[in-house]
C-alpha positions in Angstrom: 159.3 30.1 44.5 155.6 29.6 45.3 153.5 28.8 42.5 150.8 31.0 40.2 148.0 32.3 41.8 145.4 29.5 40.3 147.6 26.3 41.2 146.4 23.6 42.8 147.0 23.8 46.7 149.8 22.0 48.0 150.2 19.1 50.3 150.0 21.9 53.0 146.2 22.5 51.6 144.7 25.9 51.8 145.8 28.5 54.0 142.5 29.4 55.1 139.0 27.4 55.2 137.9 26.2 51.9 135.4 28.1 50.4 132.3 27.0 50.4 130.5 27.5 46.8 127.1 29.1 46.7 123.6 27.0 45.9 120.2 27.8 44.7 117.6 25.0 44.7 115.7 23.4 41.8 112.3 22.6 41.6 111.5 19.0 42.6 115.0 17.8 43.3 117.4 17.4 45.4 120.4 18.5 43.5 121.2 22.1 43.8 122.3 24.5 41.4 126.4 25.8 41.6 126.8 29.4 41.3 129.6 30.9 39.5 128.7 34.9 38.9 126.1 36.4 39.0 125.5 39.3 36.3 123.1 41.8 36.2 121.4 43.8 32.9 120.3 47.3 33.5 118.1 49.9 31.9 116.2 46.8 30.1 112.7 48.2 30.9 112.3 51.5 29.1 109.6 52.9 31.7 112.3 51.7 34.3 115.1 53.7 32.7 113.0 57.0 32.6 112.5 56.7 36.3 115.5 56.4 37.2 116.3 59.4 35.1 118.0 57.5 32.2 117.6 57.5 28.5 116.6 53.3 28.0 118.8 51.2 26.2 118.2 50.9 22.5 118.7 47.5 20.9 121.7 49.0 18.8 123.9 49.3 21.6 125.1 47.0 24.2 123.5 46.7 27.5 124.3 48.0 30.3 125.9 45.0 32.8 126.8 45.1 36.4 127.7 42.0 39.1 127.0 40.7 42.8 128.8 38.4 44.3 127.9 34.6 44.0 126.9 34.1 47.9 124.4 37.1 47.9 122.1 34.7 46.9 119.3 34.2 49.1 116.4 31.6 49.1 112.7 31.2 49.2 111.4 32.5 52.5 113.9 33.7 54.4 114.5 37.2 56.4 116.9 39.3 55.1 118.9 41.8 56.9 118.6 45.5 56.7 122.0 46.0 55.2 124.1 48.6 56.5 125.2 51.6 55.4 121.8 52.8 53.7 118.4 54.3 54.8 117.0 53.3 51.0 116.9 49.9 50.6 114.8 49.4 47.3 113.6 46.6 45.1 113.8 45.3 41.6 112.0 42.6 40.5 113.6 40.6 37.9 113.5 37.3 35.7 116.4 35.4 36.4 118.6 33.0 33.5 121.0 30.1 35.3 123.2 28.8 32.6 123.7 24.8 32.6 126.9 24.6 29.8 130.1 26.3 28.8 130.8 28.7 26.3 134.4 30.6 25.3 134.5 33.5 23.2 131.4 35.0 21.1 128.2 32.9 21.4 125.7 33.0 18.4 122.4 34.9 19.8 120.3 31.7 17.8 122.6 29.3 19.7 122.1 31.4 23.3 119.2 29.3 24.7 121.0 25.9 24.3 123.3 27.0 27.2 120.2 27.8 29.5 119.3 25.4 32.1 116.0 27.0 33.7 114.9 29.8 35.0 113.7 31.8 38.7 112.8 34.9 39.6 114.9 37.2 41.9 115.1 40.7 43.4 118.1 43.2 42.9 118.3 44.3 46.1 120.0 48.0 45.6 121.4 50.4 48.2 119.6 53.5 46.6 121.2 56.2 48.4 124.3 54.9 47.8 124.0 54.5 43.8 122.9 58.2 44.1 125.7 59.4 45.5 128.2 57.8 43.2 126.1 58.2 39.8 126.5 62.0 41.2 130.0 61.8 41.9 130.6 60.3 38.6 132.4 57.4 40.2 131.3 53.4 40.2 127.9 52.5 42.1 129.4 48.7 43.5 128.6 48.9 46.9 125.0 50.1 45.6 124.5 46.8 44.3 126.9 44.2 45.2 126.3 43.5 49.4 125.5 40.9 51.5 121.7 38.9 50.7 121.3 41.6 47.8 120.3 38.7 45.5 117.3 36.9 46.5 116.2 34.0 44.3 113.6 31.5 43.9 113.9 28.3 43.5 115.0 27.3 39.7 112.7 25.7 37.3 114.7 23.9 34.7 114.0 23.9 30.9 113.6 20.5 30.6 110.5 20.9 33.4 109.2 24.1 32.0 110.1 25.2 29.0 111.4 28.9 28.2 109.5 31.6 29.5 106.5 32.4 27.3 107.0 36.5 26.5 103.4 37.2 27.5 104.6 36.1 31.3 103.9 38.6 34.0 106.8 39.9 35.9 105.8 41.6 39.3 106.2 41.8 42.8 104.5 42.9 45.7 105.1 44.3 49.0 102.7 43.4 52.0 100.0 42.1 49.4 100.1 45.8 47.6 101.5 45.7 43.6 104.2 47.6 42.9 105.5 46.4 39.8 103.9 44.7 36.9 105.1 44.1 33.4 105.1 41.3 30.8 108.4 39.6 30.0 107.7 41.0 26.1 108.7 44.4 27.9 112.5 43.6 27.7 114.5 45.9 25.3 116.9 42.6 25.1 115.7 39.0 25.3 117.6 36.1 27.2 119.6 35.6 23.4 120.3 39.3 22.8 121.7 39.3 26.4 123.8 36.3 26.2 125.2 37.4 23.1 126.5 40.4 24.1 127.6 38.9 27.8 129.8 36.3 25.5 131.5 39.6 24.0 132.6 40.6 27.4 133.1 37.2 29.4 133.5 33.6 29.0 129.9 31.8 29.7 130.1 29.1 32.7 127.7 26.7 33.9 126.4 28.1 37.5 126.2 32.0 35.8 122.8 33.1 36.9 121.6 36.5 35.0 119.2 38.7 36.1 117.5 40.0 33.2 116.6 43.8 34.6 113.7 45.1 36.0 110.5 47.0 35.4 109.1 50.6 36.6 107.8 50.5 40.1 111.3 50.1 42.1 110.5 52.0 45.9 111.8 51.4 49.3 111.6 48.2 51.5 111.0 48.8 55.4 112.2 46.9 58.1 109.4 44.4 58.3 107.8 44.4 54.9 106.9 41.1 53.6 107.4 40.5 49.3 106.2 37.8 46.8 107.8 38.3 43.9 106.6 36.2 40.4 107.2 35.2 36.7 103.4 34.0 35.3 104.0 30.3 35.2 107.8 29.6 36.2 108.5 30.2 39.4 107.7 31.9 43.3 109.6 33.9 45.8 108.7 34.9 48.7 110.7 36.4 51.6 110.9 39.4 54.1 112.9 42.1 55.4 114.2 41.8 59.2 112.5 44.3 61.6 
């Protein structure tokens, strides 16, 4: 009888190519950063919310989550496919959390930023026409969010280098050296501990999980060619550009 699904491989080894696990740089080392999950927090920009035609979160109920796959990350300065299967490839500028330590069960919001290891910013990449169609349909906007090079990321700045973001930090991004979105950090409905918190009520926290803390109004269309620098005020840089 084989064995469970999560057993060690045998003395055969693995029946395909090992797996090679995801990386994101850090600031002034060599060591790279593991990636584990990646979440994602939505509607945590009220002005965002409204634009998309949604009612913003309220800090009485839970956050909205979502998830890409670990190796849609993508680093500092490099051209990114047009992904298939869309005509409105948008952007979202967001702060990004990478976790450095465990936690099981319920975490303690005051105990949240103990578990953070630094921070980057990163753009949620989204398949717009896609997310349409399914928030239409009523059925589950994935594919909107989860593809290939969807999660751009700077390099990480860690805690013990730069603190915790102050919440008067600009956010923004822009696209061929035009703003398009702007907004200080205090913006956020939920903060890095309000978001941990209620993550921990859903999943077990690993070291590697990198969050991206949602985004703020401003999100538009990325063309073929378009060049981006995206920013949080005093942590860390991104810059990149779509193929064309």
């Amino acid at each position: 009888m084989n064995g469970a699904p999560n057993s060690p491989a045998g003395a055969a080894g693995l029946a395909v190519p090992r797996v090679v696990t995801p990386t994101v740089a850090i600031r002034d080392r060599v060591e790279r950063f593991p990636v584990h999950r990646i979440y994602c927090v939505g509607r945590n920009f009220a002005e965002h919310a409204r634009e998309m035609g949604a009612e913003p979160s309220r800090p009485s109920e839970p956050p909205v989550f979502f998830m890409k796959p670990a190796d849609a990350v993508v680093a500092d300065g490099a051209t990114i496919a047009y992904p298939r299967g869309t005509s409105e490839l948008h952007h979202e500028v967001e702060l990004v959390v990478a976790l450095g330590a465990d936690h099981d069960g319920v975490l303690a919001a005051a105990d949240a930023l103990a578990l953070v290891f630094g921070y980057a910013v990163g753009i949620d990449l989204t398949r717009r026409d896609l997310q349409a169609r399914a928030k239409a349909k009523g059925l589950p906007w994935d594919v909107a969010k989860g593809f290939d090079q969807s999660a751009p990321i700077s390099a990480i700045t860690p805690v013990a280098d730069g603190g915790h973001p102050h919440p008067d930090a600009v956010l923004a991004l822009t696209v061929n050296e035009r703003t398009v979105q702007r907004a200080p950090l205090a913006d956020m409905i939920f903060s890095v501990p309000d978001v941990l918190h209620e993550l921990s009520k859903l999943y077990d926290l690993r070291a590697g999980d990198l969050v991206f803390m949602g985004t703020p109004s401003g999100v538009g269309p990325l063309q073929p060619g378009d060049r981006f620098v995206a920013a949080v005020e005093g942590v860390a840089m991104l810059h990149g550009r779509i193929a064309g």
